[in-house]
Predicted model as a PDB file, atoms N, CA, C, CB and O in Angstrom, pLDDT in the B-factor column:
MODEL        1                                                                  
ATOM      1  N   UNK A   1     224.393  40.822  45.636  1.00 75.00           N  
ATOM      2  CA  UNK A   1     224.360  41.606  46.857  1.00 75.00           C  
ATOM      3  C   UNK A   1     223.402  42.784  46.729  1.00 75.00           C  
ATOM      4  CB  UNK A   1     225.755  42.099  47.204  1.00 75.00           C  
ATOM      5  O   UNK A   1     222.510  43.153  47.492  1.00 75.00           O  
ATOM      6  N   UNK A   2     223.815  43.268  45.581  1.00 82.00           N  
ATOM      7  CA  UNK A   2     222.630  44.623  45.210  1.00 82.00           C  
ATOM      8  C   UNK A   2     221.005  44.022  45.052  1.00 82.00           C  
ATOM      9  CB  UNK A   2     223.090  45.474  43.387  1.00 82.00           C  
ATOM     10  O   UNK A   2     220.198  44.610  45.771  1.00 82.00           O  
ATOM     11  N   UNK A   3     220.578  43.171  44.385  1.00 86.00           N  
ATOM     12  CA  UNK A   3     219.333  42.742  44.719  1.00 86.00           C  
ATOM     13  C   UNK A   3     218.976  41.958  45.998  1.00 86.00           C  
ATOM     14  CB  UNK A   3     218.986  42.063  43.736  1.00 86.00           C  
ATOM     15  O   UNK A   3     217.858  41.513  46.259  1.00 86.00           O  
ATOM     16  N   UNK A   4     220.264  41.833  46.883  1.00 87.00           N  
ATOM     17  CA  UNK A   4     219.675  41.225  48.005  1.00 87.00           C  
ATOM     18  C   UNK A   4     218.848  42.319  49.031  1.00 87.00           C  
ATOM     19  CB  UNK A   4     220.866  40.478  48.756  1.00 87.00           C  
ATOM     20  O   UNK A   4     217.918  42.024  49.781  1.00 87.00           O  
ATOM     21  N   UNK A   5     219.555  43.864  48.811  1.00 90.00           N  
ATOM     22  CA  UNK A   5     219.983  44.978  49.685  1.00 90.00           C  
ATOM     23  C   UNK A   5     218.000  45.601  48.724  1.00 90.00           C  
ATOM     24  CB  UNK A   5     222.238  46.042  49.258  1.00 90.00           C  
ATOM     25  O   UNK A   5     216.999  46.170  49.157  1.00 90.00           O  
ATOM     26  N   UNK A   6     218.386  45.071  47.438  1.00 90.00           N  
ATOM     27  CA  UNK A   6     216.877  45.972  47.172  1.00 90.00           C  
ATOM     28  C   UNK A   6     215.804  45.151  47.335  1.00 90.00           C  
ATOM     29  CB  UNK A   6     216.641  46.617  45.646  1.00 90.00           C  
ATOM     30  O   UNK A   6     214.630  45.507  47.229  1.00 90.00           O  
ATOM     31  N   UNK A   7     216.281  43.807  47.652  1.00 89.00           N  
ATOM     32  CA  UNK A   7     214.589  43.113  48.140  1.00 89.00           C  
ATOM     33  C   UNK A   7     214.200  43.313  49.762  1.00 89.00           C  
ATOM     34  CB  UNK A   7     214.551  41.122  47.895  1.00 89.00           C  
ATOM     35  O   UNK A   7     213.191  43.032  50.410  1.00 89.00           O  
ATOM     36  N   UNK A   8     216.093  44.226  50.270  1.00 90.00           N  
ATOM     37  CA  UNK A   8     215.119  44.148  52.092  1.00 90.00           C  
ATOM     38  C   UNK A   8     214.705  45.363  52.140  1.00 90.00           C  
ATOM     39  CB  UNK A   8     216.082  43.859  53.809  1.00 90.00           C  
ATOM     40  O   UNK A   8     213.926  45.548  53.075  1.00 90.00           O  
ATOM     41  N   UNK A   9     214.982  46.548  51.305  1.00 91.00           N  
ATOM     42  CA  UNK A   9     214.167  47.697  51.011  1.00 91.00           C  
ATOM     43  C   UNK A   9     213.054  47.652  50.669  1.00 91.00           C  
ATOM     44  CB  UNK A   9     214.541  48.344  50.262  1.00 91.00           C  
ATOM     45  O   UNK A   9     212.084  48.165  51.229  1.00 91.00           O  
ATOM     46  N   UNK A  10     213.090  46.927  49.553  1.00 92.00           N  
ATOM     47  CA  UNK A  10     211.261  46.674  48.974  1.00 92.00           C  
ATOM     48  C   UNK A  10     210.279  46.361  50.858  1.00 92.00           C  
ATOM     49  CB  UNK A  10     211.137  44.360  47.440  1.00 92.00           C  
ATOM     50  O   UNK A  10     209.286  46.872  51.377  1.00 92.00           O  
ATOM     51  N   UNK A  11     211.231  45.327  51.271  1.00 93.00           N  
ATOM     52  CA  UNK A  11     210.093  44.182  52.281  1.00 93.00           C  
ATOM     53  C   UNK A  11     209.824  45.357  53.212  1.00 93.00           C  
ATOM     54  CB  UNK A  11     210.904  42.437  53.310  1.00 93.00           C  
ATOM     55  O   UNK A  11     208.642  45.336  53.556  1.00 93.00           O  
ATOM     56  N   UNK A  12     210.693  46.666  53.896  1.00 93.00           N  
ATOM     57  CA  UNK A  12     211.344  47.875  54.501  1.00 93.00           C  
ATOM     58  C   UNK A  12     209.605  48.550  54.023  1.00 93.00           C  
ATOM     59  CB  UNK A  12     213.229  48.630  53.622  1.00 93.00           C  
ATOM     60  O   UNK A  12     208.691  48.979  54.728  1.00 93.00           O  
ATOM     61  N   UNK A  13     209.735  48.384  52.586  1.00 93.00           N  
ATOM     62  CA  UNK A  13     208.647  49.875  52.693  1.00 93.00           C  
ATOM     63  C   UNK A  13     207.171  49.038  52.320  1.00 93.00           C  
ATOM     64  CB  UNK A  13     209.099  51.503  51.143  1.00 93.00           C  
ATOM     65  O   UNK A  13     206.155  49.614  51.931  1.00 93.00           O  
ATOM     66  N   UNK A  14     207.254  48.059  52.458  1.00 93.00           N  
ATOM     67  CA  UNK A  14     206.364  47.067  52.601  1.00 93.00           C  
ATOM     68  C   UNK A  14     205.218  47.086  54.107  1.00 93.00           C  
ATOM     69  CB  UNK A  14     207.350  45.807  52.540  1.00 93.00           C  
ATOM     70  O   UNK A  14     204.009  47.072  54.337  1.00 93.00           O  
ATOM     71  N   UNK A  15     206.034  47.112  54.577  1.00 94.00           N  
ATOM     72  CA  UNK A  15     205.957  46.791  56.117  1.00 94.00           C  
ATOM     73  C   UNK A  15     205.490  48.059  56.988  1.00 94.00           C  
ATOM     74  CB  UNK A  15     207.466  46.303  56.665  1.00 94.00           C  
ATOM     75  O   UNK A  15     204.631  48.074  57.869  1.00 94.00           O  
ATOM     76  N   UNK A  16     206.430  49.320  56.422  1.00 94.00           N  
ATOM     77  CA  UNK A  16     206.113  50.625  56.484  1.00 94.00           C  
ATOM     78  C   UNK A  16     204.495  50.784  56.020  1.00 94.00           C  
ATOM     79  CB  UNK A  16     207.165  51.426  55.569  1.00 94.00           C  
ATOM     80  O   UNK A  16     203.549  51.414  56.493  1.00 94.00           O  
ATOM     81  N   UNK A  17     204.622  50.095  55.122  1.00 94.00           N  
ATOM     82  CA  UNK A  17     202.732  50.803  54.248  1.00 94.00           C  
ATOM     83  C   UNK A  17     201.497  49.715  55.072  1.00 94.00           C  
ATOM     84  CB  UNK A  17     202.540  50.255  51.598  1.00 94.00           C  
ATOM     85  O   UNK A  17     200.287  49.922  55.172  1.00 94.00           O  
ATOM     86  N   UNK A  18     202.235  48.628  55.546  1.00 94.00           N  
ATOM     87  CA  UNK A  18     201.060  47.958  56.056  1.00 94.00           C  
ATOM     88  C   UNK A  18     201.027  48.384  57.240  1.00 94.00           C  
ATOM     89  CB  UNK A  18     201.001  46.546  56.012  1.00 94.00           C  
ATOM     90  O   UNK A  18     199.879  48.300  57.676  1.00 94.00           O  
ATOM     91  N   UNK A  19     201.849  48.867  58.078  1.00 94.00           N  
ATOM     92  CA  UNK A  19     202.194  49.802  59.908  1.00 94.00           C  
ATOM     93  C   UNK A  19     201.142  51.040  59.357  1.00 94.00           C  
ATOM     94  CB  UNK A  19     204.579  50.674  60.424  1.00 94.00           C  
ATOM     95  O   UNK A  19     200.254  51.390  60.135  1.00 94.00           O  
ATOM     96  N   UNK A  20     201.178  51.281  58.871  1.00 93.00           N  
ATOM     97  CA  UNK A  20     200.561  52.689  58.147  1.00 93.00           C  
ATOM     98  C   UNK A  20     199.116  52.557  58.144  1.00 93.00           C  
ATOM     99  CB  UNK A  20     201.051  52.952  56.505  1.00 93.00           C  
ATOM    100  O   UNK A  20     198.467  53.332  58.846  1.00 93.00           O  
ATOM    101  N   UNK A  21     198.321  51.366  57.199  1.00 93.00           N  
ATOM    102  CA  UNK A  21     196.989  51.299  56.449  1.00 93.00           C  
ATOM    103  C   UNK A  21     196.433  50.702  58.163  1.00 93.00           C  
ATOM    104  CB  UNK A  21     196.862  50.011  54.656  1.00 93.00           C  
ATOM    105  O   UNK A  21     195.366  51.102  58.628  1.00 93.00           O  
ATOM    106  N   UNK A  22     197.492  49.563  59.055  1.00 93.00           N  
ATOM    107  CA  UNK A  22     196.807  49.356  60.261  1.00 93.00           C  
ATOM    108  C   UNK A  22     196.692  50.631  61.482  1.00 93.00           C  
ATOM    109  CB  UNK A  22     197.523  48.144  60.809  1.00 93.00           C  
ATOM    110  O   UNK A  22     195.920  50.551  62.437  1.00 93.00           O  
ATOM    111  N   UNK A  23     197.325  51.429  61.311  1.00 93.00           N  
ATOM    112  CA  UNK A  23     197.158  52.604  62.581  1.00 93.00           C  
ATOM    113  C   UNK A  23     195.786  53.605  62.093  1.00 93.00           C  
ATOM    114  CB  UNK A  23     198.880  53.793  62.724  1.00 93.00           C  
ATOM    115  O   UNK A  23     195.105  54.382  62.762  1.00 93.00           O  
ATOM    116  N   UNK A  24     195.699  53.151  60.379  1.00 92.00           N  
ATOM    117  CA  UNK A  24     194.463  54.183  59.878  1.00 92.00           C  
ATOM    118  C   UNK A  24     193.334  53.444  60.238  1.00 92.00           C  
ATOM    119  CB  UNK A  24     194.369  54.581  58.187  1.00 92.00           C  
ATOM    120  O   UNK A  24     192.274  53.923  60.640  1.00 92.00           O  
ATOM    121  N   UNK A  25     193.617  52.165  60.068  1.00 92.00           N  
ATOM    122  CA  UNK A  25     191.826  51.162  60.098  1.00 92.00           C  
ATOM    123  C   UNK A  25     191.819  51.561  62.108  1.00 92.00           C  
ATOM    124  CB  UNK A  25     191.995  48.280  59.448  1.00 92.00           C  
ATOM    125  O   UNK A  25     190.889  52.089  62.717  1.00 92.00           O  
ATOM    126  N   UNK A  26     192.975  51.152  62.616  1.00 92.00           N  
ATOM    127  CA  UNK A  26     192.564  51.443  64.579  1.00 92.00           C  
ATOM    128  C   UNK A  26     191.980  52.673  64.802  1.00 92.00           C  
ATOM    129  CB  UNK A  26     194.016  51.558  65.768  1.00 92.00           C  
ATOM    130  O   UNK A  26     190.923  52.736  65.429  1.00 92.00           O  
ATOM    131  N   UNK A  27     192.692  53.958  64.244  1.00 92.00           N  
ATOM    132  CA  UNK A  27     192.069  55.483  64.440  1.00 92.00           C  
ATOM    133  C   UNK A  27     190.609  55.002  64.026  1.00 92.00           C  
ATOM    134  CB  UNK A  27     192.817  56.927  63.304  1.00 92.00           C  
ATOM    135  O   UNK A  27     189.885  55.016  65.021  1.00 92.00           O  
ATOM    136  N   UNK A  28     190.087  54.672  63.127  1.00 91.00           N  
ATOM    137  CA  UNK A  28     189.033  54.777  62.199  1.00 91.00           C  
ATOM    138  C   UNK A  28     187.938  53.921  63.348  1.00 91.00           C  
ATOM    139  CB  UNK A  28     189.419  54.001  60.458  1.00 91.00           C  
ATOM    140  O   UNK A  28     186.844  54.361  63.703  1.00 91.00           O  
ATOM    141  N   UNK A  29     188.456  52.816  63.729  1.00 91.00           N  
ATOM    142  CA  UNK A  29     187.920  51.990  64.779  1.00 91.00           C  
ATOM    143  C   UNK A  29     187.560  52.762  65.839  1.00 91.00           C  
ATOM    144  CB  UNK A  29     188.793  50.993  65.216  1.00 91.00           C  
ATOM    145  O   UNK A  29     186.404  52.848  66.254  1.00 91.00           O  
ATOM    146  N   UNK A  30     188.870  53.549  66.473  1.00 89.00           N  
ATOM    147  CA  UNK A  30     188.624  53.984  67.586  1.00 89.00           C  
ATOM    148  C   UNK A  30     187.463  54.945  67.259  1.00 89.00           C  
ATOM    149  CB  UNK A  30     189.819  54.511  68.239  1.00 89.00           C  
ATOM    150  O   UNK A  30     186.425  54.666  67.859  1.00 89.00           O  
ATOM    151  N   UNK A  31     187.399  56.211  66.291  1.00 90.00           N  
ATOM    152  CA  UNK A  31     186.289  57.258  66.224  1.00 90.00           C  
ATOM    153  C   UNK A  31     184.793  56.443  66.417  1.00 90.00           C  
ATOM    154  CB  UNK A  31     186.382  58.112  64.643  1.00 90.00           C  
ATOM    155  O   UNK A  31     183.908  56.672  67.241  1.00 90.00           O  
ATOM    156  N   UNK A  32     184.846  55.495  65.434  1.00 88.00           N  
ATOM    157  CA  UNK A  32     183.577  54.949  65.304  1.00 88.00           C  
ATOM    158  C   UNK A  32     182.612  54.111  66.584  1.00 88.00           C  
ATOM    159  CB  UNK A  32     183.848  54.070  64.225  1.00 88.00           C  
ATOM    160  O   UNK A  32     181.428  53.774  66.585  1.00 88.00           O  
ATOM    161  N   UNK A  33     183.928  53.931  67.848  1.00 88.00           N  
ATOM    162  CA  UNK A  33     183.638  53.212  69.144  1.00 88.00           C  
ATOM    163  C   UNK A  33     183.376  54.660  70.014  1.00 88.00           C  
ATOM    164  CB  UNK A  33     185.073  52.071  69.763  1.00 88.00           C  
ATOM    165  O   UNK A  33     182.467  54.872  70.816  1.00 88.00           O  
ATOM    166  N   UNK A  34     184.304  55.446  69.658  1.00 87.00           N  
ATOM    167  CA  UNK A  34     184.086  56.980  70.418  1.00 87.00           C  
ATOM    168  C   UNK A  34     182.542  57.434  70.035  1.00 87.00           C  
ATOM    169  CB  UNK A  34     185.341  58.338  69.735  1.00 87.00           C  
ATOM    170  O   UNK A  34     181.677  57.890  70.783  1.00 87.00           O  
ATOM    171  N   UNK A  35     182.488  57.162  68.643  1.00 87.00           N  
ATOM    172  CA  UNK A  35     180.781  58.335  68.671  1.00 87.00           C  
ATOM    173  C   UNK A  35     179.864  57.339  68.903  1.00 87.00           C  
ATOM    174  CB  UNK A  35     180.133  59.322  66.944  1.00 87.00           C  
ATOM    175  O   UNK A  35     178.865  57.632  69.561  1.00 87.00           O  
ATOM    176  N   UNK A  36     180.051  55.855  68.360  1.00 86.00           N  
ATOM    177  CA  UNK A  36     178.779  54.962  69.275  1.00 86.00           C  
ATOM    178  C   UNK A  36     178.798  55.337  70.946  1.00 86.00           C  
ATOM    179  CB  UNK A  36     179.116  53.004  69.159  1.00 86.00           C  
ATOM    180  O   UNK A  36     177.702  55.499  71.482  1.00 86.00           O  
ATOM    181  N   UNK A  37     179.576  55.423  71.463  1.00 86.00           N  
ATOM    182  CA  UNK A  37     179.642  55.617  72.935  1.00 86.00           C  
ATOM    183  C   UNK A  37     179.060  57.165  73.459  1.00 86.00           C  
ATOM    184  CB  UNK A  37     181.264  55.410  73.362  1.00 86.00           C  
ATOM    185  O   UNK A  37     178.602  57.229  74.600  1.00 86.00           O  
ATOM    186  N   UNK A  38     179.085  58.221  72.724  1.00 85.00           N  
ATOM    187  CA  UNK A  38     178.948  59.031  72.839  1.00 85.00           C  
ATOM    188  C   UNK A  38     177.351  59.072  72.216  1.00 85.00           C  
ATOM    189  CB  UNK A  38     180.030  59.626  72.490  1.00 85.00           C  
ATOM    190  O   UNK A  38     176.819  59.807  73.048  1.00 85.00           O  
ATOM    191  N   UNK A  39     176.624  58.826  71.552  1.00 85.00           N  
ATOM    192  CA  UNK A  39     175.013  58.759  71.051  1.00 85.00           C  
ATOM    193  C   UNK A  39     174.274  57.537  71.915  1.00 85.00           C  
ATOM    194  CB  UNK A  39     174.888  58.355  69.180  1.00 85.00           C  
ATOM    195  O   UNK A  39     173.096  57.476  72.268  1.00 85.00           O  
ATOM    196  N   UNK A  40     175.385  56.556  72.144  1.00 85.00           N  
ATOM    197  CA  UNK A  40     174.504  55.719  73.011  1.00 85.00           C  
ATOM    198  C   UNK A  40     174.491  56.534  75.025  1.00 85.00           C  
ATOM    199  CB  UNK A  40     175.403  53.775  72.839  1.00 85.00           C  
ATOM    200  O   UNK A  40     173.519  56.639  75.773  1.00 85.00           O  
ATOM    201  N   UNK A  41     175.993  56.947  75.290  1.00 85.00           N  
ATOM    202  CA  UNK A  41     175.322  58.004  76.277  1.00 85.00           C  
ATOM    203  C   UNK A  41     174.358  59.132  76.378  1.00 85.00           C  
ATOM    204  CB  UNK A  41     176.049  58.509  76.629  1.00 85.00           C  
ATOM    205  O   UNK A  41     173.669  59.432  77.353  1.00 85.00           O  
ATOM    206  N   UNK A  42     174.428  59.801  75.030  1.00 84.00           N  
ATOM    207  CA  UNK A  42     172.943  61.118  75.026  1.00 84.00           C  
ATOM    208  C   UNK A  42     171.492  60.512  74.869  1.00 84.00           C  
ATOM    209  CB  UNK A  42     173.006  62.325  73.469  1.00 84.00           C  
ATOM    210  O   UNK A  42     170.429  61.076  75.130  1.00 84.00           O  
ATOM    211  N   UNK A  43     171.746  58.885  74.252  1.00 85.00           N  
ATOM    212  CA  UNK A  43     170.162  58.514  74.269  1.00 85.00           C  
ATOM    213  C   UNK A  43     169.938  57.931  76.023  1.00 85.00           C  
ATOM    214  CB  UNK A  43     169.758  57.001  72.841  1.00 85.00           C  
ATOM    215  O   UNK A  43     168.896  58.264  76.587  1.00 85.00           O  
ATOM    216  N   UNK A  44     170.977  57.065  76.790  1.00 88.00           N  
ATOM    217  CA  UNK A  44     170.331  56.905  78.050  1.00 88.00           C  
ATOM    218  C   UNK A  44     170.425  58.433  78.797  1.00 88.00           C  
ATOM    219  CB  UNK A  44     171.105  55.638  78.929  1.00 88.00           C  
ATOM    220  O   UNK A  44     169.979  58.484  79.944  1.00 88.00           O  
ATOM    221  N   UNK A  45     170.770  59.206  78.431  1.00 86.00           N  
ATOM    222  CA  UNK A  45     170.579  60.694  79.123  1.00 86.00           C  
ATOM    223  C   UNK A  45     169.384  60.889  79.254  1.00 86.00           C  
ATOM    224  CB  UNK A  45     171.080  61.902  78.430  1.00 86.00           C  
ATOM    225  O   UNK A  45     168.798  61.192  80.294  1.00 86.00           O  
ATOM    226  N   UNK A  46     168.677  60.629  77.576  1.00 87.00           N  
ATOM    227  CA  UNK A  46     167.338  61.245  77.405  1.00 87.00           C  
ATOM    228  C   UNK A  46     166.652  60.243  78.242  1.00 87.00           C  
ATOM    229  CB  UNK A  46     166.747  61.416  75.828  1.00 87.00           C  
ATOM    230  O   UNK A  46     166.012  60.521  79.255  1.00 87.00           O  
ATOM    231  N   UNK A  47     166.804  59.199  77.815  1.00 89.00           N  
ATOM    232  CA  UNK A  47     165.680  57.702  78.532  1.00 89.00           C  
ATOM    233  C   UNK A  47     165.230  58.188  79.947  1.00 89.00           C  
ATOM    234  CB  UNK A  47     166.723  55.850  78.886  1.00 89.00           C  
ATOM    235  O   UNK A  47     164.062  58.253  80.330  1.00 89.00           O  
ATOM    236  N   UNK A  48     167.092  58.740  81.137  1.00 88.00           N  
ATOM    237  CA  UNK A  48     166.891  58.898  82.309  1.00 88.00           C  
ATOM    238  C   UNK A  48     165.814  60.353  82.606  1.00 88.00           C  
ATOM    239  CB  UNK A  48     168.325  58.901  82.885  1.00 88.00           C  
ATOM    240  O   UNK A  48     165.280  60.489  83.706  1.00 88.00           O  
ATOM    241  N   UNK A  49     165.624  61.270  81.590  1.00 90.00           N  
ATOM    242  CA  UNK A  49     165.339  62.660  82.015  1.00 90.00           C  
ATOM    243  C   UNK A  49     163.650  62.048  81.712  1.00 90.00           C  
ATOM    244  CB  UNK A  49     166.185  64.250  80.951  1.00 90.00           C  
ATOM    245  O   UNK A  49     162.940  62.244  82.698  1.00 90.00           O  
ATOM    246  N   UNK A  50     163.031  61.464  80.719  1.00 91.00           N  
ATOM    247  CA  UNK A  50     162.454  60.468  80.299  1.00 91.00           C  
ATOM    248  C   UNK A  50     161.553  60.150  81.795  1.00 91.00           C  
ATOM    249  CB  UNK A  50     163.559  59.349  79.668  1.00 91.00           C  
ATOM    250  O   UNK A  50     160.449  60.586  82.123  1.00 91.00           O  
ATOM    251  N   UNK A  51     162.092  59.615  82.223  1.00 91.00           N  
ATOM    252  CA  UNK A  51     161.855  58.525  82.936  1.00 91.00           C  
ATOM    253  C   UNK A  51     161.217  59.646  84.098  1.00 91.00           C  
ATOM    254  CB  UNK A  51     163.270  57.404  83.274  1.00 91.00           C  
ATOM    255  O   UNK A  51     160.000  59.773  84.232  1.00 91.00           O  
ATOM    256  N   UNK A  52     162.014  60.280  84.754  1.00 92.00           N  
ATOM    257  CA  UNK A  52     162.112  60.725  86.317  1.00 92.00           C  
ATOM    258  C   UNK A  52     161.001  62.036  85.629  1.00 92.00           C  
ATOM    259  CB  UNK A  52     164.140  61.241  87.214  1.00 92.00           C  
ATOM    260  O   UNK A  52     159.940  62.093  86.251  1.00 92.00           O  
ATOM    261  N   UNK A  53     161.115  62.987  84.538  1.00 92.00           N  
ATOM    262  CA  UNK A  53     159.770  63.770  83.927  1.00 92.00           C  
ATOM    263  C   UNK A  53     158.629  62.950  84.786  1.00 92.00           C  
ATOM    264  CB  UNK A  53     159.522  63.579  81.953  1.00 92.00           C  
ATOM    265  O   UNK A  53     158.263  63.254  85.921  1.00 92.00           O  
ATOM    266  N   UNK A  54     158.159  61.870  84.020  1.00 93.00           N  
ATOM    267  CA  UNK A  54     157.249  60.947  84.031  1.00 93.00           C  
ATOM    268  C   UNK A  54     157.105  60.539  85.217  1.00 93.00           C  
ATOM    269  CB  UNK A  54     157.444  60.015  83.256  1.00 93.00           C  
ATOM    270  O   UNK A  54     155.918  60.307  85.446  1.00 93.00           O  
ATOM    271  N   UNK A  55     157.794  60.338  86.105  1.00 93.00           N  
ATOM    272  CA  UNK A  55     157.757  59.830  87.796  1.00 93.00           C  
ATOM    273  C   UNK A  55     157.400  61.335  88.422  1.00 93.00           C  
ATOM    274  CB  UNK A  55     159.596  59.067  88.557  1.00 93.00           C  
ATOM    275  O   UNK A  55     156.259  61.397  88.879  1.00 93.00           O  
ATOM    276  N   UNK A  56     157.989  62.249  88.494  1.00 92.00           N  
ATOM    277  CA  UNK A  56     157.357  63.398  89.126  1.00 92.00           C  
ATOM    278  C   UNK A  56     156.075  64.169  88.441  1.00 92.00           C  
ATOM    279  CB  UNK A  56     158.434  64.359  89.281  1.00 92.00           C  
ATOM    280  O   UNK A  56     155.441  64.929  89.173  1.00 92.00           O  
ATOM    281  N   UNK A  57     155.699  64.025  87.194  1.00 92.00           N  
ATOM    282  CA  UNK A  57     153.979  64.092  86.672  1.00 92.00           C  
ATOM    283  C   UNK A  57     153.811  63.107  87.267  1.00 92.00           C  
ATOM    284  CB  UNK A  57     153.369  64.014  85.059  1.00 92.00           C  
ATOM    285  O   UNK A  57     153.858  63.876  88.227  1.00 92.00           O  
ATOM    286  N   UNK A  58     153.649  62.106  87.711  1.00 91.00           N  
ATOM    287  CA  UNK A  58     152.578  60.954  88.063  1.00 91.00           C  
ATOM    288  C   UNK A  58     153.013  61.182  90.000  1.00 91.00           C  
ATOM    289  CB  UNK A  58     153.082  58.878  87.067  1.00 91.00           C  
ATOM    290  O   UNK A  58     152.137  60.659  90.689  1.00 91.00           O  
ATOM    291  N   UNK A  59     153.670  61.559  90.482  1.00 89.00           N  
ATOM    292  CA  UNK A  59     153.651  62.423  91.957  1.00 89.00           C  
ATOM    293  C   UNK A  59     153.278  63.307  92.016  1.00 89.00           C  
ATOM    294  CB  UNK A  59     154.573  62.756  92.586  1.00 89.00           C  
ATOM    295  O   UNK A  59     152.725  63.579  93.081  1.00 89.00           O  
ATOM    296  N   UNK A  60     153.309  64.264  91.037  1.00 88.00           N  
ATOM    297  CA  UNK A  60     152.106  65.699  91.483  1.00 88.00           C  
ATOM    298  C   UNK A  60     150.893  65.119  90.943  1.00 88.00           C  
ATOM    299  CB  UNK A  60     152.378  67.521  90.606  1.00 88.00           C  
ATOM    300  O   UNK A  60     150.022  65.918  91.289  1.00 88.00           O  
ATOM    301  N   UNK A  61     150.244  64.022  90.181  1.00 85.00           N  
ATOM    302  CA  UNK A  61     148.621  63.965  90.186  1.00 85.00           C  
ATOM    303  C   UNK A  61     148.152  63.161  91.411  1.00 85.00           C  
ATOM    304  CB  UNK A  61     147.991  63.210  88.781  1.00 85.00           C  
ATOM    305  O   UNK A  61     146.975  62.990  91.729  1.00 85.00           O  
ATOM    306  N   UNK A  62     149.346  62.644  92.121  1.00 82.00           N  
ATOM    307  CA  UNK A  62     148.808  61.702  93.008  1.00 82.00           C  
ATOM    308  C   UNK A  62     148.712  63.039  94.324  1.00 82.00           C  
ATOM    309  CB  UNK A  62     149.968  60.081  93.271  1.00 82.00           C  
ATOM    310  O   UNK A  62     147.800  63.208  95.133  1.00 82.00           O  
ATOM    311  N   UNK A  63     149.633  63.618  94.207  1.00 80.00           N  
ATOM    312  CA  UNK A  63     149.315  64.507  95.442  1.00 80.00           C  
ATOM    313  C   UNK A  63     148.579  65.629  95.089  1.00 80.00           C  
ATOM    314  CB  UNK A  63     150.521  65.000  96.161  1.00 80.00           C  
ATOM    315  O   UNK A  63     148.952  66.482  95.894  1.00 80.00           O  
ATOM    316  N   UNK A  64     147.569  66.236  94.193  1.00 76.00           N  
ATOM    317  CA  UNK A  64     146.773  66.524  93.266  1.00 76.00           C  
ATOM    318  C   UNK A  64     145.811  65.663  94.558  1.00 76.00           C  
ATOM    319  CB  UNK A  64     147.088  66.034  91.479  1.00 76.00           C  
ATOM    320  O   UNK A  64     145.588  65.973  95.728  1.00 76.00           O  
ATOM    321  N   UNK A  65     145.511  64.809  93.964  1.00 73.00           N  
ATOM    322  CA  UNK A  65     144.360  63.419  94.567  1.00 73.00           C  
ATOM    323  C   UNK A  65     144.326  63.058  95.336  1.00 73.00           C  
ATOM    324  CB  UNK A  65     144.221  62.320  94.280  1.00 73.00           C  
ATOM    325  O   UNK A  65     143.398  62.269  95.518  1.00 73.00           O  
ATOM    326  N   UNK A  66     145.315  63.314  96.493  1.00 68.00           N  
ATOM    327  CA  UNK A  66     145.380  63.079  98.037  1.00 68.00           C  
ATOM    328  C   UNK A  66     144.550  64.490  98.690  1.00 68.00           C  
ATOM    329  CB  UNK A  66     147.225  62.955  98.621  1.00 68.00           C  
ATOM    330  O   UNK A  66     143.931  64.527  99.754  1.00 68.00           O  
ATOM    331  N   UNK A  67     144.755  65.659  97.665  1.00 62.00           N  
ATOM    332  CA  UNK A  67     144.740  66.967  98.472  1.00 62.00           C  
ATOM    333  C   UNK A  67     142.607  66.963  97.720  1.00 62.00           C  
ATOM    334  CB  UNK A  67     146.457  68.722  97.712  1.00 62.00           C  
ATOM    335  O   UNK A  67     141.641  67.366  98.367  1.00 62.00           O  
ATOM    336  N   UNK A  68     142.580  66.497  96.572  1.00 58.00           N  
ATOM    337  CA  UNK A  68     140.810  66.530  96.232  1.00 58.00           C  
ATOM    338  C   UNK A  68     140.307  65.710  97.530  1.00 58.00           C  
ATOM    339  CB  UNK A  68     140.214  65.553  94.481  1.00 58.00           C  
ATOM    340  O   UNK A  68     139.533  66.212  98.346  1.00 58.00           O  
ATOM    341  N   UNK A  69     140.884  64.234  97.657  1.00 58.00           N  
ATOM    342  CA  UNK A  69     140.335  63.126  98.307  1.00 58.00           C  
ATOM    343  C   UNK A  69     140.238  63.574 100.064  1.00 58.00           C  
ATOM    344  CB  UNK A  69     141.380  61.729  97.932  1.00 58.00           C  
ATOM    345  O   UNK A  69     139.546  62.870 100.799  1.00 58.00           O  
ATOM    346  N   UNK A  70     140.958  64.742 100.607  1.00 60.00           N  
ATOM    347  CA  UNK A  70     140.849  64.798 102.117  1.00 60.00           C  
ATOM    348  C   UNK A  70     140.799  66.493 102.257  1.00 60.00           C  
ATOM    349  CB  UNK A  70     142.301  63.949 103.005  1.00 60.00           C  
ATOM    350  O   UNK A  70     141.631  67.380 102.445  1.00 60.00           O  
ATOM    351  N   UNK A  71     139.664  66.434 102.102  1.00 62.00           N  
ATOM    352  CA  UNK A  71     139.180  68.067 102.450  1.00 62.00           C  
ATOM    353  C   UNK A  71     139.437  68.339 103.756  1.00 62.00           C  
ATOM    354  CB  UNK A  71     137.580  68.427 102.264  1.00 62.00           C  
ATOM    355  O   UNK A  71     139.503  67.533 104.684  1.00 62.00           O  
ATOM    356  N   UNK A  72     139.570  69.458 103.777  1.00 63.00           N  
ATOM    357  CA  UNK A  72     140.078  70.285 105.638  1.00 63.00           C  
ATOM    358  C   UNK A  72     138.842  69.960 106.146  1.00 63.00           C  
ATOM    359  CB  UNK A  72     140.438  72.422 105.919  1.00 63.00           C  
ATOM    360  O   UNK A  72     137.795  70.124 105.519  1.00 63.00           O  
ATOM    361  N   UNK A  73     138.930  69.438 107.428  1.00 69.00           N  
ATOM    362  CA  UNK A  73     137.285  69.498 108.262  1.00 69.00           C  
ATOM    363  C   UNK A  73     137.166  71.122 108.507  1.00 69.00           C  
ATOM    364  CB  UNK A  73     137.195  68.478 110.157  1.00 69.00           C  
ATOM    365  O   UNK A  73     138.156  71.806 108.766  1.00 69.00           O  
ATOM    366  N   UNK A  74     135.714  71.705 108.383  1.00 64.00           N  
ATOM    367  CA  UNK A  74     135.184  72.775 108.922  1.00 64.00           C  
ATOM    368  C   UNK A  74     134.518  72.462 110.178  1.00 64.00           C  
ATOM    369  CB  UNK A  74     134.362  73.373 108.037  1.00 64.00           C  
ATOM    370  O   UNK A  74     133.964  73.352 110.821  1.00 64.00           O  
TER     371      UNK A  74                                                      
ENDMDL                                                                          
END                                                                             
């Protein structure tokens, strides 16, 4: 009876340590999905600021070149 009572203790803190090592590997998961998500949002941040920079320089040379190309009549 006594080794029956200490093998469901053993299986008890068994079970305990593997509940344990799996909530550390999920935290560990979760951070590592949190900061990919978080560097992959600051790089399309940059891409978008990127992008629209580059679209309004290439609208002020064009209106730059509308304003050389049509002089005021005198």
């Amino acid at each position: 009876m006594e080794s029956a009572l200490a093998d469901i203790k053993q299986c008890v803190i068994r079970l305990k340590e593997k509940e344990r090592l799996y909530e550390t590997a999920k935290a560990k998961h979760n951070s590592r999905c949190l900061k990919y998500y978080h560097e992959h949002k600051e790089a399309s941040k940059e891409k978008r600021n990127e992008y629209a920079r580059r679209y309004y320089e290439k609208r002020k040379e064009i209106a730059a070149l509308e304003v050389v190309a049509d002089p005021p009549p005198n």
